[in-house]
C-alpha positions in Angstrom: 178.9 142.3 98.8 179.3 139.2 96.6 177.8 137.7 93.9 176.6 134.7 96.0 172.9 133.4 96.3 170.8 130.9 95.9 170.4 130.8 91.9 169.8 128.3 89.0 168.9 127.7 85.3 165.8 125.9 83.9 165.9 124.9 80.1 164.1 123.7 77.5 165.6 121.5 74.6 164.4 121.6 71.0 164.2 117.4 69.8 163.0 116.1 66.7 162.9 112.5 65.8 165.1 112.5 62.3 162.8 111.3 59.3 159.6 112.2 60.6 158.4 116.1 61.0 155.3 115.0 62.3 156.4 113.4 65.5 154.7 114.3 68.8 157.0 116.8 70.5 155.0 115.5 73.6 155.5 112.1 73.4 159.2 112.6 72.4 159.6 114.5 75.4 157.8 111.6 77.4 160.0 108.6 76.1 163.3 111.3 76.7 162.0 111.9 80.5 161.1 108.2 81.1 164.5 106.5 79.1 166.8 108.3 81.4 165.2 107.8 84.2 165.1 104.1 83.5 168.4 103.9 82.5 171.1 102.1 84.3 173.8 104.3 85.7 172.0 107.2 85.4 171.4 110.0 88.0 167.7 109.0 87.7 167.2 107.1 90.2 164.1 109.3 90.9 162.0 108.7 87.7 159.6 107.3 90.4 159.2 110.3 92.3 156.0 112.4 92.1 156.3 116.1 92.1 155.0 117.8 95.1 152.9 120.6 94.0 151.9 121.8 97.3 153.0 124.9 97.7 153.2 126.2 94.1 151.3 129.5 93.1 151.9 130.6 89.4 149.5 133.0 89.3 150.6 135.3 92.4 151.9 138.7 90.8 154.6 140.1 92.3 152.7 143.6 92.1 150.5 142.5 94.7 147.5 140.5 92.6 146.7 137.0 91.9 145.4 136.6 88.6 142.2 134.5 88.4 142.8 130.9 87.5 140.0 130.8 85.1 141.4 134.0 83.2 144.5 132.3 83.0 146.1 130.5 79.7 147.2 126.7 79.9 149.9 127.2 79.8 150.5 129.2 83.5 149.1 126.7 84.7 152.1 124.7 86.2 150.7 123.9 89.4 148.4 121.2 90.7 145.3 122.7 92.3 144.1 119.1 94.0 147.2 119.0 95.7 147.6 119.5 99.0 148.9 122.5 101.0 151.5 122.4 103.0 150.9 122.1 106.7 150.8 125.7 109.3 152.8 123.3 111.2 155.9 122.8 108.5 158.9 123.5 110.0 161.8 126.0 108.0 164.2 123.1 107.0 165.6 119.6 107.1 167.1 119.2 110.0 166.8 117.1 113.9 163.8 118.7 115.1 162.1 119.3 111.8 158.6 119.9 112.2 157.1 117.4 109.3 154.0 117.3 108.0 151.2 114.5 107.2 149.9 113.9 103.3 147.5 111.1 102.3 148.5 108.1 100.5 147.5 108.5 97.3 144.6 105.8 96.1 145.3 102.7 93.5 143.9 104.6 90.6 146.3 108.0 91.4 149.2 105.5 92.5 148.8 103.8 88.9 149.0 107.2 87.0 151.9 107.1 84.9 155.2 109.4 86.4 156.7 109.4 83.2 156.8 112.9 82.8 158.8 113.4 85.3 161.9 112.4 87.3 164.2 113.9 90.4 167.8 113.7 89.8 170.3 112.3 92.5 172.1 115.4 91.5 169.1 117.4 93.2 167.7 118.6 89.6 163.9 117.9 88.1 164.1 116.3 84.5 160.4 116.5 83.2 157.9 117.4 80.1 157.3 120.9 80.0 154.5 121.2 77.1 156.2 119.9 74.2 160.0 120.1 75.3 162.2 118.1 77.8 163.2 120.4 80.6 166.2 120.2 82.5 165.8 122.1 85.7 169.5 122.6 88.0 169.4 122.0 91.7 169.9 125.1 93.7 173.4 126.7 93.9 175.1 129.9 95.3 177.2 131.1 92.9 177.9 131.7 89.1 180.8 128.8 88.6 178.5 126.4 90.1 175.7 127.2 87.4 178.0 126.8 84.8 178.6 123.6 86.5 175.5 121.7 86.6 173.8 123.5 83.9 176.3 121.8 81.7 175.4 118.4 83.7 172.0 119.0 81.9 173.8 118.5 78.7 174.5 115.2 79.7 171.4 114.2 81.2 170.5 114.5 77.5 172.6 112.9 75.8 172.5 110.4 78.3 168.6 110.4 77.7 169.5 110.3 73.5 171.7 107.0 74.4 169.6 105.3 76.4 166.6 106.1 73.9 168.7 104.2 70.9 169.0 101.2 73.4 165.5 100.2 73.7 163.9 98.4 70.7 160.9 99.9 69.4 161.3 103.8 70.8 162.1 106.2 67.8 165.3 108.1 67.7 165.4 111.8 69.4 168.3 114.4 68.8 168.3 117.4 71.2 169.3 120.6 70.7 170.4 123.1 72.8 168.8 126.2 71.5 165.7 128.5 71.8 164.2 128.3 68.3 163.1 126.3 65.6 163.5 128.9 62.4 159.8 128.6 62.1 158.3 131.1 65.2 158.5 128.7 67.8 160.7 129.8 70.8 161.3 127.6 74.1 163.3 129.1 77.1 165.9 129.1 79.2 165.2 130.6 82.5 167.1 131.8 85.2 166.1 132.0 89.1 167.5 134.0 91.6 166.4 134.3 95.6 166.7 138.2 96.3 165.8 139.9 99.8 161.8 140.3 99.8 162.7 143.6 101.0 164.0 145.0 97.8 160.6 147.0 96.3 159.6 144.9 92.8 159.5 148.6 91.2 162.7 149.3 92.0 163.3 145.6 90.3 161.2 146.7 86.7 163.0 150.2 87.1 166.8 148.8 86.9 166.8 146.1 85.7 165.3 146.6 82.6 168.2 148.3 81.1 170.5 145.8 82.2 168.4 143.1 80.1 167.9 145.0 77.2 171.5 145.4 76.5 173.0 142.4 78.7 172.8 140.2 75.4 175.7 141.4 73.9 178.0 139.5 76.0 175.6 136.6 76.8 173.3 136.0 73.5 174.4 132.4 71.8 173.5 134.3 68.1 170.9 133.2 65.9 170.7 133.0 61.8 167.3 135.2 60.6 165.6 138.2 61.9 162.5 138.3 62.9 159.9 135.7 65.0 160.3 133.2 61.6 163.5 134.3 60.6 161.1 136.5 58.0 164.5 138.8 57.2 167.7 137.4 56.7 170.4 138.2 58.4 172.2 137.2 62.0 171.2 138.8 65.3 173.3 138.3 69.1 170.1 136.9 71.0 168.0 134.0 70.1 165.2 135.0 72.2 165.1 138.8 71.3 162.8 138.5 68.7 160.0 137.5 71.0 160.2 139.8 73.2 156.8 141.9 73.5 156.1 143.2 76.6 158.0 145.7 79.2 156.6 144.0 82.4 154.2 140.7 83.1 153.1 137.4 84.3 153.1 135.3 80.9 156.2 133.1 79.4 154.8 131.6 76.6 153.2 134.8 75.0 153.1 138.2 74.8 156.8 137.7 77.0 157.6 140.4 79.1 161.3 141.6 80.0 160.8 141.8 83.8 158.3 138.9 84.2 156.2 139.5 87.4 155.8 135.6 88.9 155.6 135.5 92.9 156.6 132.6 93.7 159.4 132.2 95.6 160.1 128.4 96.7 161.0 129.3 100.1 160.3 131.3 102.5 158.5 134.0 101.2 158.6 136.6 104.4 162.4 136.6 103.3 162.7 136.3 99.8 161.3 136.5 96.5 162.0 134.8 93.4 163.1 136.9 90.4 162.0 134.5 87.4 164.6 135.7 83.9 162.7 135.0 81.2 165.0 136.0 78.3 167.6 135.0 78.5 169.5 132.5 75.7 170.2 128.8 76.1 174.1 129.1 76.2 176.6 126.5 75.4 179.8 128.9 76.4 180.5 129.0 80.1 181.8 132.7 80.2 178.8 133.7 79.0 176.3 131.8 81.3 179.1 132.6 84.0 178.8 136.5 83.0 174.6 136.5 82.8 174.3 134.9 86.0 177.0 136.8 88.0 176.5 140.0 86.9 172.7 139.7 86.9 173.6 138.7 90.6 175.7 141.6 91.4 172.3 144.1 90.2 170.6 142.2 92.1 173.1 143.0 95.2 173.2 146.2 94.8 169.3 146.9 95.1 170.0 145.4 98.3 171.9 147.6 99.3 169.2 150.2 99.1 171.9 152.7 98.1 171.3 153.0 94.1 172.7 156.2 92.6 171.0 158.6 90.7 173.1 157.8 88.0 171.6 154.2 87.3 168.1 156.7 87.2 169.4 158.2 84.1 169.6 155.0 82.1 166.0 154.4 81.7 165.0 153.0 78.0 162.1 154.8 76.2 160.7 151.4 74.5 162.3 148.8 76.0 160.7 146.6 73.7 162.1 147.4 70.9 165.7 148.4 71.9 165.7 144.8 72.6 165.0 143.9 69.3 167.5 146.5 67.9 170.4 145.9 70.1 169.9 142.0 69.1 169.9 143.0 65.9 173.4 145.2 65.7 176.6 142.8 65.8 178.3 145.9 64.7 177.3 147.3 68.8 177.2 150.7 67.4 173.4 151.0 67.9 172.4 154.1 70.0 169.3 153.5 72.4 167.2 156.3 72.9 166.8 156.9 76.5 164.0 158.4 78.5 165.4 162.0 79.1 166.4 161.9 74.9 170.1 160.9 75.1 171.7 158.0 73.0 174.0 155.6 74.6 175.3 152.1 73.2 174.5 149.1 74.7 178.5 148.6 75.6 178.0 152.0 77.4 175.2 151.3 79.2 176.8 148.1 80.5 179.9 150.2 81.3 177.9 152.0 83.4 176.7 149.3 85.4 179.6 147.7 85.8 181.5 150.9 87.4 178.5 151.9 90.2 178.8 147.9 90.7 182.3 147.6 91.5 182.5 151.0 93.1 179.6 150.0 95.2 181.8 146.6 95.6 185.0 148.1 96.8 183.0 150.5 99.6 181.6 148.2 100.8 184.5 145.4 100.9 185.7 144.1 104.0 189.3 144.8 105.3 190.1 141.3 103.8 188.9 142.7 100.6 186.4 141.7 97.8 185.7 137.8 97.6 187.6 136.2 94.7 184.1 135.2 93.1 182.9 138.6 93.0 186.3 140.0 91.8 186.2 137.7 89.2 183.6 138.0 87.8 183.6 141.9 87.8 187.2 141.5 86.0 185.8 139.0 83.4 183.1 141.2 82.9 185.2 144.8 82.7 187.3 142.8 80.4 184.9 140.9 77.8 183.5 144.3 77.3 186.8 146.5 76.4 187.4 143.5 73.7 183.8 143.6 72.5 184.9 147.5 72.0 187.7 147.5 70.3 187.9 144.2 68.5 184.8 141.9 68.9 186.7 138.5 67.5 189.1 138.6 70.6 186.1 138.2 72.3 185.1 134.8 70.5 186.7 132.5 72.9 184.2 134.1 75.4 181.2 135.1 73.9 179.1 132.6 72.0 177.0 134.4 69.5 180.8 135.9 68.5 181.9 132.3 68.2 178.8 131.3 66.0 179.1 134.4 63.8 182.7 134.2 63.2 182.6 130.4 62.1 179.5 131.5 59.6 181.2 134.8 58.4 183.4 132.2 57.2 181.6 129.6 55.4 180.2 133.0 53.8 183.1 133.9 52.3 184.4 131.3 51.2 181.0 129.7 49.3 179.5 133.3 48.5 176.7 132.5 50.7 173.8 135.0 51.4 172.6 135.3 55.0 169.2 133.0 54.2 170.9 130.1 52.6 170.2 126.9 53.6 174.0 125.8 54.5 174.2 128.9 57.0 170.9 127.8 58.8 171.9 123.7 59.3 174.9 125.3 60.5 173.1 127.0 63.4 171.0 124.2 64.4 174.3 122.0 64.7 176.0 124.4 66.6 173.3 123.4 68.9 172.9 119.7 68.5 174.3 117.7 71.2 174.9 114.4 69.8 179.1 114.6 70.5 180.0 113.6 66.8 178.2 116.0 65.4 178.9 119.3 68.5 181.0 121.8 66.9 180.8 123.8 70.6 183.1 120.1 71.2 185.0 121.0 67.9 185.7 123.9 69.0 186.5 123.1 72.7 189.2 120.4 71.6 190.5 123.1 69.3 191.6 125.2 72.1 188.8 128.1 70.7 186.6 128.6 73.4 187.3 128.7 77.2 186.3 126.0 79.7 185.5 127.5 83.3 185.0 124.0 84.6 186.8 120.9 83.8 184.6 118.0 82.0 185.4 116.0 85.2 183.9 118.4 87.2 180.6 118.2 84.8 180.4 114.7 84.7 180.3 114.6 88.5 178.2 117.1 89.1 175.7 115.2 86.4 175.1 112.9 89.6 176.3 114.5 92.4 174.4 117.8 93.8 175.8 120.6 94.9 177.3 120.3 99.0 175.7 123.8 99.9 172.2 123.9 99.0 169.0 122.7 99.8 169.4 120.3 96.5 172.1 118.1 98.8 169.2 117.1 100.6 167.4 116.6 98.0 169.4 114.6 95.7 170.6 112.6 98.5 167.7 111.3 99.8 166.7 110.3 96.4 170.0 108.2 95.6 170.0 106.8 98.8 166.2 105.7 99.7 164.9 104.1 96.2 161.4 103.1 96.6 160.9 105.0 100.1 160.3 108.6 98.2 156.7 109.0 97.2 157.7 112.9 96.2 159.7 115.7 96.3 159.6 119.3 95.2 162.3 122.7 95.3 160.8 123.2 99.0 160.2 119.6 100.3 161.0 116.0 99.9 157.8 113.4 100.8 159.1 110.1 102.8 157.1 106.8 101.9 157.5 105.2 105.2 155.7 101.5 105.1 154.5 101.4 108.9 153.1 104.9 108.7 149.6 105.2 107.9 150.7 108.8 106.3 153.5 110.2 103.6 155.4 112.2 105.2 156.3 115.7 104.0 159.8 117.2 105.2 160.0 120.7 104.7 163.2 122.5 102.9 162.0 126.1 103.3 165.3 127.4 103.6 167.8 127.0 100.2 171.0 127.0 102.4 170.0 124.6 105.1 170.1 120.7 104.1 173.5 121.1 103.4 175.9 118.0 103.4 177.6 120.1 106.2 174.0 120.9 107.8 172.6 117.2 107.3 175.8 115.3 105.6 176.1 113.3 109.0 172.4 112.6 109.8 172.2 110.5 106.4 175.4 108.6 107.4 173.7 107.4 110.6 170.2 106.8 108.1 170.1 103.7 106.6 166.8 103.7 105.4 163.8 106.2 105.1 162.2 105.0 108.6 165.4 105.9 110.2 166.2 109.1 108.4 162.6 110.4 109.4 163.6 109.0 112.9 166.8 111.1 113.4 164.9 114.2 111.6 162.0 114.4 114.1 164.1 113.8 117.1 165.0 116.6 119.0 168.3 118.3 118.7 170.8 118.1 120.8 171.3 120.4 123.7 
């Protein structure tokens, strides 16, 4: 019973270039991917590296279809199809006596394609254009206090990518922002992944945890100025990314979004695991509440598990999921009463309530006699507690939970300038809340003020913006990058492609297996590896006896 797995966050910035509305979000995106690569001292050192597509499948369905490739939008379509597979003969990890595999050498015309778009972090993370936004992907890690960790070192991949940008002579100006829409009816997400057991039935994962997401917002959502797709109604709301939900279940991310989105593919071994892809969640700035989403989305997930769900969870089913989720974003009061299949109303507080104690009684019996891991007792205490204080006074929750924070600091300028809900002072405010430039933060106000609680210590951050995590795949991964400069051709969630010079062949090495590749698992191998040629040397010799 714990809260640890394999888990990370994917998100995408808003930019504009100041002075000029009609920039290319695309090519912004493009000189924001490329600067930080390029840019001395950065963790970057992979803006070089191709992406390894093999092995991608966007359009396997987790209910047990592929959708057609030609009835597909664009926009699914993240993969590469020209790529090649992976080998039969891959081996499950990076490790001595990894089974690699052969890939051609690309010609002079694909070799001379720009990699702009894309870059592999020494911290084990994937900076690159995804359609019109820069998109910080965060290595692998195993538990909620690490995702608060180097999903913050994304902030400063982009600020360090806004620095580097006013550097260069010639490149325009970009300020990024740390939010999920533009005011207008664009929305750009923040996604979270988690490796569950491929045992676990996918209707089991529609059935429970669509509750959860409808009403998890009220301790997660970063808050948002306007109702509506365009912020038609004025007004706040708790989640920025409510408003666009539309569907109950389904493949898409970019329209007609779904709460339980149904992608299969797992980037790793899928016989084991699947991949449950959170489409819904909001880009947070406040590390209780990304700490809160991800470890009590993680404890759901545990339980399923278990197989051992009680009937009582069976009784929380929404009638229209849909649009509870727009109602519950739109309540800051949480009085809001969802009607639920059978025709009872509970709030969204009580519906987490509930969770929370089949969770932690399904915790305890199941607790060796050492007792509950302090991870998991934390976060099951943080998350007991954040919701008693959202109960009886949601302010003393504003330390905690961002969209409290945001609404508290706008109640305010209300007051004191008279200011109606769709004035013009009240919406700047809510973009800066999310701009990152430090001057102009107030999340860094508010931080130096004492007002918001820091999980993880800046130090930590700033490390962990080049370091990856020790006990993940992404060690590997970020390793290999920092270490062998010019001798990766590519590299990918599940594999890293060695550029050796006297091979005729790249050379894939396959990381099937998210907690193998370890600095504990491989940490020695690379000390003894000075260069590629010598790391693929000690990888294909055969272990020890």
């Amino acid at each position: 019973m714990s809260v640890h797995r394999p888990m990370g966050i994917e998100t995408e910035y808003g930019l504009i270039e100041p002075g000029n509305p009609q920039a290319n979000p695309m090519v912004l995106s493009s000189h924001v991917v490329a600067a930080y690569a390029a840019s001395p001292g950065s963790a970057g050192r992979g803006g070089h590296v191709r992406w390894d597509y093999a092995g991608e499948d966007p359009l396997a369905d987790a209910r047990g279809f592929r959708l057609d490739r030609a009835a597909a939008h664009p926009s699914q379509l993240t993969d590469d199809p020209s790529a090649p597979a992976p080998s039969a003969e891959d081996g499950a990890d990076a490790a001595p006596g990894v089974r690699t595999s052969h890939v051609r050498r690309p010609s002079e015309a694909e070799a001379a394609l720009p990699t702009a778009n894309n870059a592999v972090l020494s911290n084990g993370a994937r900076l690159y254009v995804d359609h019109a936004h820069p998109e910080y992907s965060s290595p692998e890690v195993t538990n909620p206090l690490d995702a608060v960790r180097w999903d913050r070192a994304g902030e400063l991949v982009m600020r360090g990518a806004m620095d580097a940008l006013r550097a260069v002579t010639g490149l325009p100006e970009v300020v990024l922002y740390k939010n999920n829409v533009d005011g207008k009816g664009a929305a750009y997400g923040t996604h979270e992944n988690y490796l569950v057991s491929r045992s676990v039935n996918f209707g089991d994962i529609i059935r429970y945890l669509t509750p959860f997401f409808v009403t998890r917002p009220i301790f997660c959502g970063a808050g948002r100025v306007g109702i509506g797709q365009r912020s038609q109604t004025p007004g706040f709301q708790i989640s920025q990314r409510a408003d666009y939900v539309e569907n109950d279940v389904g493949l898409e991310t970019t329209f007609n979004r779904p709460i339980i989105n149904t992608r299969d593919e797992p980037h790793a071994d899928a016989e084991r695991y699947r991949r449950l892809h959170v489409i819904g969640g909001d880009a947070n700035l406040f590390d209780v509440s990304t700490y809160l989403k991800m470890g009590t989305t993680s404890l759901v997930l545990w339980l399923l598990e278990q197989d051992a769900v009680p009937m009582t969870l069976d009784a929380l089913m929404i009638a229209n999921p849909v649009g509870e989720t727009w109602e519950v974003s739109h309540d800051t009061t949480l009085t809001h009463r969802l009607t639920l299949s059978d025709g009872r109303e509970m709030t969204a507080l009580e519906i987490q309530r509930e969770y929370l104690r089949v969770i932690a009684d399904a915790v305890h019996q199941a607790a060796p006699p050492a007792g509950v891991d302090r991870a998991t007792a934390d976060v099951l205490e943080r998350w007991g507690g954040v919701l008693d204080r959202l109960a009886t006074d949601p302010v003393s929750a504003a330390a905690e939970v961002e969209w409290v924070a945001k609404k508290q600091l706008l109640d305010g300028m209300r007051r004191r300038e008279s200011l109606p809900w769709d004035h013009p002072k009240l919406q700047a405010l809510d973009l800066q809340w999310a701009d990152l430039r430090p001057e102009r933060s107030i999340v860094n106000r508010l931080a130096a003020a004492g007002r918001l609680e820091r999980l993880v210590p800046d130090a930590d951050v700033a490390a962990a913006e080049h370091d990856p995590p020790t006990d993940t795949r992404a060690w590997f991964r970020g390793q290999v990058v920092a270490r062998y400069p010019g001798q990766v051709a590519g590299a990918s969630w599940e594999s890293v492609v060695l550029d050796v010079p006297e091979n005729e062949h790249l050379v894939r090495v396959p990381m099937n297996d998210p907690l193998r590749g370890t600095r504990e698992h491989v940490g020695a191998l690379l000390e003894r590896s000075a260069t590629a040629a010598e790391l693929l040397e000690n990888l294909t010799a055969p272990p020890a006896s």
